[in-house]
Biopython code that builds the backbone (N, CA, C, O; Angstrom):
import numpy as np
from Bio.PDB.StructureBuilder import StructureBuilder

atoms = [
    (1, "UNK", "N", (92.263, 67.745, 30.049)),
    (1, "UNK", "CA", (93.303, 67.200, 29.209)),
    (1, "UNK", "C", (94.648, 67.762, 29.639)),
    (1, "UNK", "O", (94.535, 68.852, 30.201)),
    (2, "UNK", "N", (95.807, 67.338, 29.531)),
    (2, "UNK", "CA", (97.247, 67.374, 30.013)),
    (2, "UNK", "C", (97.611, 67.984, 28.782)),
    (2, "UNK", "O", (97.302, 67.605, 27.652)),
    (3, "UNK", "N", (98.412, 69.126, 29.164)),
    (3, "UNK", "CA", (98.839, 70.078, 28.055)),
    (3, "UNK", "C", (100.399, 69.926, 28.264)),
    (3, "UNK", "O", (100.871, 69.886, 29.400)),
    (4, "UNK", "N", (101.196, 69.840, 27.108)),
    (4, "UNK", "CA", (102.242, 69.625, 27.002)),
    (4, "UNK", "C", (102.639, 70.831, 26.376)),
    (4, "UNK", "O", (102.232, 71.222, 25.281)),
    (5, "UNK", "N", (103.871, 71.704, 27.492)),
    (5, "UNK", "CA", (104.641, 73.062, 27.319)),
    (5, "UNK", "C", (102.933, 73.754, 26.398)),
    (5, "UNK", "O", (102.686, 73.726, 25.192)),
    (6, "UNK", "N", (102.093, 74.280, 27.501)),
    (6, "UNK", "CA", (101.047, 74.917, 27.097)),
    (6, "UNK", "C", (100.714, 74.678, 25.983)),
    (6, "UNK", "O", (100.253, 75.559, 25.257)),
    (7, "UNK", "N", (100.898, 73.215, 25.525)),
    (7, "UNK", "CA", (100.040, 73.388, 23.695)),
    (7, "UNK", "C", (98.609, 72.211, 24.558)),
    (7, "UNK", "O", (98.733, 71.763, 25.698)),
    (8, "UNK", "N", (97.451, 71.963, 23.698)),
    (8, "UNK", "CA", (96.866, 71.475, 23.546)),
    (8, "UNK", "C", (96.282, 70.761, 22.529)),
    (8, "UNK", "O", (95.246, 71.163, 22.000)),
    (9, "UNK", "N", (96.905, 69.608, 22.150)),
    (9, "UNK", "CA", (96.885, 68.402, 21.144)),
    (9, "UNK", "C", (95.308, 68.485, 20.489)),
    (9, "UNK", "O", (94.389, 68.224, 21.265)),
    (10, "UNK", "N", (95.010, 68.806, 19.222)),
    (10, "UNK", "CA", (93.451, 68.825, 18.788)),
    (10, "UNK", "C", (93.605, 67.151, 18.337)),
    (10, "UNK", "O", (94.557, 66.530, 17.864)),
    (11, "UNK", "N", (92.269, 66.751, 18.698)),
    (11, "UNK", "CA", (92.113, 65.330, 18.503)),
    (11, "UNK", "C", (90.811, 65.450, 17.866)),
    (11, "UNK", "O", (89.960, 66.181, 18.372)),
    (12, "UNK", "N", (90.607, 64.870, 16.916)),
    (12, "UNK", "CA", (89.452, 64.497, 15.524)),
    (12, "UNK", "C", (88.848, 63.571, 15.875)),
    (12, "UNK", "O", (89.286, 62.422, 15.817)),
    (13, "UNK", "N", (87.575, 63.933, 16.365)),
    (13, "UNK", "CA", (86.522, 62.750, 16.997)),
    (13, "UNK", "C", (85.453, 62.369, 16.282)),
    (13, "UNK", "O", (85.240, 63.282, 15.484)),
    (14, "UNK", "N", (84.528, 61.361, 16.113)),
    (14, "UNK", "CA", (85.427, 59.828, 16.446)),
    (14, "UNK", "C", (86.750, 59.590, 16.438)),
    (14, "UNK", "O", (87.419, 59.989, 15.485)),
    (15, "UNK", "N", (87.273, 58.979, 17.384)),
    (15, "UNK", "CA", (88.546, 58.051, 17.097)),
    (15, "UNK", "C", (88.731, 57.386, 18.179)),
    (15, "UNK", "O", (88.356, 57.552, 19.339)),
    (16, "UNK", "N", (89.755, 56.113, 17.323)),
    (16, "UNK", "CA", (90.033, 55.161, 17.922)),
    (16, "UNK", "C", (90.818, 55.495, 19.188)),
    (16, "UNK", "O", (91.476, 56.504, 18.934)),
    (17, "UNK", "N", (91.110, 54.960, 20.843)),
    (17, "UNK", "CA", (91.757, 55.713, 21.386)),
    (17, "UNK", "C", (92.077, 53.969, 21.836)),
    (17, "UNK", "O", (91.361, 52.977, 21.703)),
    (18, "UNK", "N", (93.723, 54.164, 22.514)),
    (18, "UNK", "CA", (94.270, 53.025, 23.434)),
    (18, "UNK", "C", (94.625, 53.370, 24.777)),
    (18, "UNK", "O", (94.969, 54.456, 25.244)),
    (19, "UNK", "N", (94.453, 52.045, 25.409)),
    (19, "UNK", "CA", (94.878, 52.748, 26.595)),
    (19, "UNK", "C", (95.428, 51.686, 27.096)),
    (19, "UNK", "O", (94.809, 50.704, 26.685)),
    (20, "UNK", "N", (96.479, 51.327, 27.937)),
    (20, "UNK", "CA", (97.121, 50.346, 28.367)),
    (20, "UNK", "C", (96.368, 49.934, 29.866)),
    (20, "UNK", "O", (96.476, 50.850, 30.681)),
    (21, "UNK", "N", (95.860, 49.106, 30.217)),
    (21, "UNK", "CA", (95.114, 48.336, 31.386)),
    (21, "UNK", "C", (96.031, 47.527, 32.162)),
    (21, "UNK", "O", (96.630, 46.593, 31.628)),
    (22, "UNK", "N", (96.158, 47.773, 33.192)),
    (22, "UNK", "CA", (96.713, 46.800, 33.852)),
    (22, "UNK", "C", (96.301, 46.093, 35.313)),
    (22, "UNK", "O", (96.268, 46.846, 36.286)),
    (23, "UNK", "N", (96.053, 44.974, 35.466)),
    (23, "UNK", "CA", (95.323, 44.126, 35.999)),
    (23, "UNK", "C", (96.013, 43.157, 36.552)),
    (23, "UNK", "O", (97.227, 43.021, 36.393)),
    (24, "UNK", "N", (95.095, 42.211, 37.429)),
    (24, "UNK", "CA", (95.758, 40.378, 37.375)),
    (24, "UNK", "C", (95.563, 39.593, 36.926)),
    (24, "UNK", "O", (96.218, 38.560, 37.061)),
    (25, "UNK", "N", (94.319, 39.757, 35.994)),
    (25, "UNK", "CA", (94.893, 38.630, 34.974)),
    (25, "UNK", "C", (93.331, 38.868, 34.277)),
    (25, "UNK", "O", (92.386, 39.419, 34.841)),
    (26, "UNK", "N", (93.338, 38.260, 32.816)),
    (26, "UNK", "CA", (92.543, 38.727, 31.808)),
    (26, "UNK", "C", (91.106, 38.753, 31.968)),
    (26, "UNK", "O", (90.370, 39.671, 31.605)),
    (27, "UNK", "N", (90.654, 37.356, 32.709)),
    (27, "UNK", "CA", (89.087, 37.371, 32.901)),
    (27, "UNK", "C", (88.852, 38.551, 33.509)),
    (27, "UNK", "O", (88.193, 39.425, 32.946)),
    (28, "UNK", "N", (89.384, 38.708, 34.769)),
    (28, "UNK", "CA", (88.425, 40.053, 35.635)),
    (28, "UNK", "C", (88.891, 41.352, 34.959)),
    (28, "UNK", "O", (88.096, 42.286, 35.062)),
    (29, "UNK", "N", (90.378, 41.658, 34.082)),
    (29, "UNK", "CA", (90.014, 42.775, 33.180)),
    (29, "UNK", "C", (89.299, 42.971, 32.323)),
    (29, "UNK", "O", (88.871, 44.050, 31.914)),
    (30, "UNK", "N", (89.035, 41.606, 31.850)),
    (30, "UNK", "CA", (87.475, 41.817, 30.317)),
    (30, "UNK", "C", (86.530, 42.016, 31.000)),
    (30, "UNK", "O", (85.797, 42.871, 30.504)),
    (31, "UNK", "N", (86.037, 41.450, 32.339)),
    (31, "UNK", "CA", (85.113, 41.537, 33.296)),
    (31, "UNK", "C", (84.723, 43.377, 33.442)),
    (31, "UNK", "O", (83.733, 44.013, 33.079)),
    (32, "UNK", "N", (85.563, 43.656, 33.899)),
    (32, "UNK", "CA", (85.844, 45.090, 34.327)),
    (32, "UNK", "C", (85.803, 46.219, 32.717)),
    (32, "UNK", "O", (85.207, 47.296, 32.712)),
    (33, "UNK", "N", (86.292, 45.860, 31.927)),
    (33, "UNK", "CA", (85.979, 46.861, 30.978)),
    (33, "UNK", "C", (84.710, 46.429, 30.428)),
    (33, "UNK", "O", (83.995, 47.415, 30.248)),
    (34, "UNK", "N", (84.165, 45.379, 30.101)),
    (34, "UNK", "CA", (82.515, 44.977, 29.951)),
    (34, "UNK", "C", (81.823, 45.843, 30.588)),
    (34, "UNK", "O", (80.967, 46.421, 29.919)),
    (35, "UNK", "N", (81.943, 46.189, 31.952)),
    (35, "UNK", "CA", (81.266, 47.210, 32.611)),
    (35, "UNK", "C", (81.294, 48.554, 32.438)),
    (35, "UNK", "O", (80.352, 49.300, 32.705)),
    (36, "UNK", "N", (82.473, 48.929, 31.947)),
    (36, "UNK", "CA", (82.766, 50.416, 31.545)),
    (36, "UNK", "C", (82.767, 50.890, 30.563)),
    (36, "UNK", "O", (82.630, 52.097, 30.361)),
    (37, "UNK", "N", (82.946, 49.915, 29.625)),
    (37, "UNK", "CA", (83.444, 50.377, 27.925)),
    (37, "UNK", "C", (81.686, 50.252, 27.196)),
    (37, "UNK", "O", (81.005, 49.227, 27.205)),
    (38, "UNK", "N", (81.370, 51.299, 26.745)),
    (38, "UNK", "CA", (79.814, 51.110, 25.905)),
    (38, "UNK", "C", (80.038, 50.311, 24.469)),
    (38, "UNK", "O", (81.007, 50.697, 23.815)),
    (39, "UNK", "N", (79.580, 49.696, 24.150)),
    (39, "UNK", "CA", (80.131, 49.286, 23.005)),
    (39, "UNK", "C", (81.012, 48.176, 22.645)),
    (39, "UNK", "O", (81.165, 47.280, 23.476)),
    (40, "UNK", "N", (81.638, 48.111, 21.469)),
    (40, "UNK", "CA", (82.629, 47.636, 20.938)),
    (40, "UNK", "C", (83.920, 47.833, 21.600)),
    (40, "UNK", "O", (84.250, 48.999, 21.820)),
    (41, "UNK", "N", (84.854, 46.705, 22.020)),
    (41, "UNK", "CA", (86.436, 47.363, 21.859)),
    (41, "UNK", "C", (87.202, 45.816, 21.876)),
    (41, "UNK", "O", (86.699, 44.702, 22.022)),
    (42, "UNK", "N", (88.683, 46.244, 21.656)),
    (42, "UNK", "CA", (89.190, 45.225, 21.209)),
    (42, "UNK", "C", (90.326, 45.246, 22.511)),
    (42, "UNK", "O", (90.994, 46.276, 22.597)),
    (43, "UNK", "N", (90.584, 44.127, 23.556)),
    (43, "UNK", "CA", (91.698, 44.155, 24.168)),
    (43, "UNK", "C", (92.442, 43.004, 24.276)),
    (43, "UNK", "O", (91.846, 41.941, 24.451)),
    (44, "UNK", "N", (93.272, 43.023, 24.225)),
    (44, "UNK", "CA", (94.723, 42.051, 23.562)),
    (44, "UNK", "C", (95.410, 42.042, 24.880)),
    (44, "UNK", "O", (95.428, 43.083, 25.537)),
    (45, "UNK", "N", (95.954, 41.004, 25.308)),
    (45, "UNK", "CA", (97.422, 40.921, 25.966)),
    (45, "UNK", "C", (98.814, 41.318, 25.764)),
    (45, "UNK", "O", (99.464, 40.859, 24.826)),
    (46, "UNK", "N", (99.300, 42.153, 26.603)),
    (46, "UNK", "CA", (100.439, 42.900, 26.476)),
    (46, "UNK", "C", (101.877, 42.615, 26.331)),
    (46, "UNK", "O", (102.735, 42.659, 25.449)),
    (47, "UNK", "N", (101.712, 42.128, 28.281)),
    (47, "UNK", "CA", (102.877, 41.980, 29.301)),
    (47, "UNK", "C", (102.365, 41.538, 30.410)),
    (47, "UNK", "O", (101.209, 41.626, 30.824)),
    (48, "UNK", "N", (103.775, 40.804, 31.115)),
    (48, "UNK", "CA", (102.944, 40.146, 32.197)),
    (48, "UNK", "C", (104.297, 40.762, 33.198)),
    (48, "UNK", "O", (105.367, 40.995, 32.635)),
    (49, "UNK", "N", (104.165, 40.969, 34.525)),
    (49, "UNK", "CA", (105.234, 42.087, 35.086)),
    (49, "UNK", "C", (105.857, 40.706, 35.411)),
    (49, "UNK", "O", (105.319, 39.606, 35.288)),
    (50, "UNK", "N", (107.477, 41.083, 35.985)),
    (50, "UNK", "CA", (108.680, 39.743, 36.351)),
    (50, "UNK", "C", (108.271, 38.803, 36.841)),
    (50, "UNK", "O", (108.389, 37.653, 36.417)),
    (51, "UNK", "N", (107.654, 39.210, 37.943)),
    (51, "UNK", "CA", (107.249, 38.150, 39.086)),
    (51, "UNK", "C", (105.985, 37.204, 38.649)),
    (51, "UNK", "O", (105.838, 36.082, 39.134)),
    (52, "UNK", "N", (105.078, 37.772, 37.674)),
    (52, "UNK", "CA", (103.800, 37.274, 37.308)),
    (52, "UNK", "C", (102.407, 37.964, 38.293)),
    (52, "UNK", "O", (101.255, 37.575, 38.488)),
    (53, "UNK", "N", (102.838, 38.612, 38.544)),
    (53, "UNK", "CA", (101.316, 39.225, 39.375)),
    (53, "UNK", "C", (100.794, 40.287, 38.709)),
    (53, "UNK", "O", (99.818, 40.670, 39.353)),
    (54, "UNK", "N", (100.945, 40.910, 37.805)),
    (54, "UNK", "CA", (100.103, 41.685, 36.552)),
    (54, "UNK", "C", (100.276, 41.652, 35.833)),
    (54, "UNK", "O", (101.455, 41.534, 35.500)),
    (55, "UNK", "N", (99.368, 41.716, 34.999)),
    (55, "UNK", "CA", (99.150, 41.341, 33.274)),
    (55, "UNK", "C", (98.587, 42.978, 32.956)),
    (55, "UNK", "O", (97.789, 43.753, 33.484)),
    (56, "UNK", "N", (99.618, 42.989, 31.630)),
    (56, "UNK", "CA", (99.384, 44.626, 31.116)),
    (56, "UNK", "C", (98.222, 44.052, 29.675)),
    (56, "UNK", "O", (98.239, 42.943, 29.139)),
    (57, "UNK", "N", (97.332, 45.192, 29.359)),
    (57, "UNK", "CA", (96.573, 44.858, 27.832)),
    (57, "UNK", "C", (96.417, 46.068, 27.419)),
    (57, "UNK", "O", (96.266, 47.022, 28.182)),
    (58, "UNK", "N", (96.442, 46.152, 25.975)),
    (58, "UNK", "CA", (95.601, 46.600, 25.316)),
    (58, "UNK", "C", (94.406, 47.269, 24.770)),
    (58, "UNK", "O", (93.882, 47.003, 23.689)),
    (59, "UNK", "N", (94.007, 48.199, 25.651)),
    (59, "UNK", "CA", (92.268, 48.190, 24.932)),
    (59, "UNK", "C", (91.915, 49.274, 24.016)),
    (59, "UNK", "O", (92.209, 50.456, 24.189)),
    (60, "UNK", "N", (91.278, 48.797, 23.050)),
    (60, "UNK", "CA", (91.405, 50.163, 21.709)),
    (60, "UNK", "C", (89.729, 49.923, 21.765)),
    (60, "UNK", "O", (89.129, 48.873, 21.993)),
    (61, "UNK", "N", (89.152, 51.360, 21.459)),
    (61, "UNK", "CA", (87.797, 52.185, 21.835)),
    (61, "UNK", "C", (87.511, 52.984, 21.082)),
    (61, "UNK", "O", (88.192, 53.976, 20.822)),
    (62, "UNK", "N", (85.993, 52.569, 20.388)),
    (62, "UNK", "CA", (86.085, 54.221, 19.444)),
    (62, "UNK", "C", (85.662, 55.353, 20.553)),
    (62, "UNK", "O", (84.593, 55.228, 21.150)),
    (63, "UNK", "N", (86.205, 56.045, 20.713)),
    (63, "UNK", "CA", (85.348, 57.376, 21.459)),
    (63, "UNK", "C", (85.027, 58.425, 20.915)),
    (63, "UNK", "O", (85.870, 58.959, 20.194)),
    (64, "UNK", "N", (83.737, 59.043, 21.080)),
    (64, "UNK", "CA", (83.399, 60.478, 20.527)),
    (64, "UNK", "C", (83.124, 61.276, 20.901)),
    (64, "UNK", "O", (82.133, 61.960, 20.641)),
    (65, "UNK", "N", (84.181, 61.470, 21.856)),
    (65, "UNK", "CA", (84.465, 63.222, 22.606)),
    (65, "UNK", "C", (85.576, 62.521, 23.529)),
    (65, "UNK", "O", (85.968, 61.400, 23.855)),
    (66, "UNK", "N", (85.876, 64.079, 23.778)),
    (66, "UNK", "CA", (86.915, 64.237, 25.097)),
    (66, "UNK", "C", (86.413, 63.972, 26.222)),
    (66, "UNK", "O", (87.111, 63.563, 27.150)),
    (67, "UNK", "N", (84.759, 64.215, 26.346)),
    (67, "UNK", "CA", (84.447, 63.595, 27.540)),
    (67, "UNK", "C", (84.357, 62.384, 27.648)),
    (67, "UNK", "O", (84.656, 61.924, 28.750)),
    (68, "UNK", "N", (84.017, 61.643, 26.807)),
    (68, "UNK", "CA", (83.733, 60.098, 26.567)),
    (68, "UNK", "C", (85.678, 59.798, 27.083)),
    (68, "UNK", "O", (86.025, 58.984, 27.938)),
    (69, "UNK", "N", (86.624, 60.692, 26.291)),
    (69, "UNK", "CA", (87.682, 59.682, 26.198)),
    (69, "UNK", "C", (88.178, 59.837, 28.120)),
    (69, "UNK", "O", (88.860, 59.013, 28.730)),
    (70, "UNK", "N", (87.769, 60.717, 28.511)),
    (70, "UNK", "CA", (88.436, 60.985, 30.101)),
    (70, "UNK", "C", (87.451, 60.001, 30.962)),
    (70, "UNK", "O", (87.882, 59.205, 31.796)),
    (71, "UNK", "N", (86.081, 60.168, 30.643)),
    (71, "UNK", "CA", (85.377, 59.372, 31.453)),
    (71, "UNK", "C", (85.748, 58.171, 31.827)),
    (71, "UNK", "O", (85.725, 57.693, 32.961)),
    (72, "UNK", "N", (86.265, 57.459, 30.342)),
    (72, "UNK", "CA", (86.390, 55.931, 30.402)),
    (72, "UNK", "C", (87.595, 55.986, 31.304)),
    (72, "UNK", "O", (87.525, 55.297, 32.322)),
    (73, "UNK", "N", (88.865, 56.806, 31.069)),
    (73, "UNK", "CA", (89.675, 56.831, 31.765)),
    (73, "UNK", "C", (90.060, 56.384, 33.253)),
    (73, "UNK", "O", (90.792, 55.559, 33.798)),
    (74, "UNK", "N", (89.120, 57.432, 33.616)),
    (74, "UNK", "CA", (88.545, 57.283, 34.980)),
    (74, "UNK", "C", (87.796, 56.031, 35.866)),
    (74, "UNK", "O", (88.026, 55.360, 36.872)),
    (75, "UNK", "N", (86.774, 56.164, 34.847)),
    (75, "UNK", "CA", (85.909, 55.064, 35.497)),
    (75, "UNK", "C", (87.028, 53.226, 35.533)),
    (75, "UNK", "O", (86.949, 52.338, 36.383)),
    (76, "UNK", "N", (87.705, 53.263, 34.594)),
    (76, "UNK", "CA", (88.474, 52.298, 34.347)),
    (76, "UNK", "C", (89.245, 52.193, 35.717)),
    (76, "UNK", "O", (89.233, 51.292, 36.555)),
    (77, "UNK", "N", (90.115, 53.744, 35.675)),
    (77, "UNK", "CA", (91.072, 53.939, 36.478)),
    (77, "UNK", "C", (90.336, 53.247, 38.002)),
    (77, "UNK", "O", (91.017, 52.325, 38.450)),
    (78, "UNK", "N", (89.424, 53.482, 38.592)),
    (78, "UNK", "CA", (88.568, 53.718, 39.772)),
    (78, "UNK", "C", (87.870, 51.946, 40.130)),
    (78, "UNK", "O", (87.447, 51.523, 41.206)),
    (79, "UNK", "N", (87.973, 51.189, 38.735)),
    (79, "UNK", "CA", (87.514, 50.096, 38.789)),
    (79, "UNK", "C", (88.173, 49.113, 39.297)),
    (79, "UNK", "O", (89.355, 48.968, 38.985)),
    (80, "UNK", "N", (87.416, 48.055, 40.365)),
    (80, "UNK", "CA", (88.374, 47.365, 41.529)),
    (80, "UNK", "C", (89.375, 46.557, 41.106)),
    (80, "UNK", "O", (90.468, 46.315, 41.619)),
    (81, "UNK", "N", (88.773, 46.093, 39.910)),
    (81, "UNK", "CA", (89.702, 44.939, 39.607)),
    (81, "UNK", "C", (91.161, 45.473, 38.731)),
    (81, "UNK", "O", (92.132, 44.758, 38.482)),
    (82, "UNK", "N", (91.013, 46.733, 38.410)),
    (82, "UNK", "CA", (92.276, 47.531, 37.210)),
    (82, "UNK", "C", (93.337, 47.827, 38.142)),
    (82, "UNK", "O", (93.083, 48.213, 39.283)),
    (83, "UNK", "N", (94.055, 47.730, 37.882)),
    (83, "UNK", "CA", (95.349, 48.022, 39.255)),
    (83, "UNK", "C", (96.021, 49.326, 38.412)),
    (83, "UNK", "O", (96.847, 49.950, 39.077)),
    (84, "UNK", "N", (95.853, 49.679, 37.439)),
    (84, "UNK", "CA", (96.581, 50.866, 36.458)),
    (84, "UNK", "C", (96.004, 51.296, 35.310)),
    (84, "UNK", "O", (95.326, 50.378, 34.850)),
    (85, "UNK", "N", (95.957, 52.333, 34.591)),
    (85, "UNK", "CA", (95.696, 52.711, 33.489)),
    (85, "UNK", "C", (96.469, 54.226, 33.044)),
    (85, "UNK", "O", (96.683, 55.263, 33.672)),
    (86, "UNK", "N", (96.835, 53.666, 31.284)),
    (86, "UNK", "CA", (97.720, 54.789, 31.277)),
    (86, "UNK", "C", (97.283, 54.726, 29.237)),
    (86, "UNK", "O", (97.787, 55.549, 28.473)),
]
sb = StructureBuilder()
sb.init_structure("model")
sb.init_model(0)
sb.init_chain("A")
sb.init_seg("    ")
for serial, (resi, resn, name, xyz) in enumerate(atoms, 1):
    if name == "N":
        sb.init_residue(resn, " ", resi, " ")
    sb.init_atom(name, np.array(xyz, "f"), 0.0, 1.0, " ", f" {name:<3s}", serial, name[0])
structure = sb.get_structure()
């Protein structure tokens, strides 16, 4: 976890977590978090960048742990079709 000026944020798990996805366009990001996300989640359309070649979303997740919440992170991050995650 990323510590801000040495504090470390306590987070109360379960919880809902978001994370902004960014992709080219919605099928192969629902595609792509279908594969990663266990469960339930809800992802919405964001933004679409100037030119039109990425589409930003939404995706809200219950997670229950810090490992669960970095994993998804990752695995998201690492996934072919995600061009970003933040």
């Amino acid at each position: 976890m990323i510590r801000l000026n040495n504090f470390m944020p306590h987070i109360e798990y379960p919880t809902e977590w978001k994370y902004s996805v960014i992709g080219y366009d919605y099928e192969r990001v629902r595609r792509a978090v279908e594969e990663v996300v266990p469960g339930e989640f809800s992802l919405k359309f964001s933004n679409m960048s100037s030119q039109g070649t990425y589409q930003s979303f939404l995706l809200v997740v219950t997670v229950e742990s810090e490992e669960m919440r970095e994993s998804l992170f990752y695995s998201l991050k690492r996934h072919k079709d995600i061009f970003h995650v933040l």
